[in-house]
N, C-alpha and C positions, 0 to 999 in steps of 0.2 A: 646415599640417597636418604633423604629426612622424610620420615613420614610427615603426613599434615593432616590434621584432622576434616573428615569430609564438611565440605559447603553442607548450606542448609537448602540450597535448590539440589541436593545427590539425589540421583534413582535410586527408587526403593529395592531393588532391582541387584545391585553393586552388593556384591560380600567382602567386605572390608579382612576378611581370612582367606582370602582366595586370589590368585594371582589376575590380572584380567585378562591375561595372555592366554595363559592355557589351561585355569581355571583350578588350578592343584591350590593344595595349601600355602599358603606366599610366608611362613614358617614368619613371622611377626613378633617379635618381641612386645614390640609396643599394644598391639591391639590386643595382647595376652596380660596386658595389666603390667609385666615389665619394665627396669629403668631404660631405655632409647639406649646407651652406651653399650647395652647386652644383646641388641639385635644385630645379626649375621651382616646386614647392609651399612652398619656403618663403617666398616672395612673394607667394603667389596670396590670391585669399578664395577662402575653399570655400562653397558652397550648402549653409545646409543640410539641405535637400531630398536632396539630393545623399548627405548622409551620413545622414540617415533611412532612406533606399532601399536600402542596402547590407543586405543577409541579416544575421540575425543570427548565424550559423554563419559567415560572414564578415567579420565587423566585425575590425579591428585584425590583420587575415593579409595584408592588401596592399593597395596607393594607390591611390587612381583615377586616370585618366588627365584628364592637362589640361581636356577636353571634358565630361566626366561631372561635373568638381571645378566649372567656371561652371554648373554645371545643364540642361546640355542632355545629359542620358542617355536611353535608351529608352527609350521611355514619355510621354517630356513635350515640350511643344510648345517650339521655338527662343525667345528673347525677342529681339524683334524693336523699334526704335523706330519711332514714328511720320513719316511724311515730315512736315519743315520745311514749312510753307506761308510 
């Protein structure tokens, strides 16, 4: 997931450090001053559950955090596996 730098219509409102999801630190390399290569998300899979759920007044203002990006945001149950028998 590539960050983007916010539009210039963004709500003042949007913490470009905070996930939109569940509001935690969205742990950001980039918005940390960072090279993009050293952020957590450019490795990850994002859910995309996870980027449906984002506002749409919020889409493309700021990352989600690690947590929210595997799809376990508010709202939804952990995915959990089965015990080995």
């Amino acid at each position: 997931m590539a960050f983007s730098a916010p539009s210039s219509a963004a709500s003042t409102s949007v913490d470009p450090l905070r996930c939109p999801l569940c509001g935690q630190s969205n742990q950001c390399a980039i918005t940390a001053g960072l090279a993009p290569e050293s952020c957590w998300c450019m490795g990850a899979d994002i859910a995309p559950d996870a980027l449906a759920a984002i506002p749409e007044a919020q889409r493309r203002q700021s990352c989600l955090c690690p947590r929210c990006a595997a799809g376990q945001f508010p709202g939804t149950v952990p995915v959990t596996t089965a015990p080995r028998s």
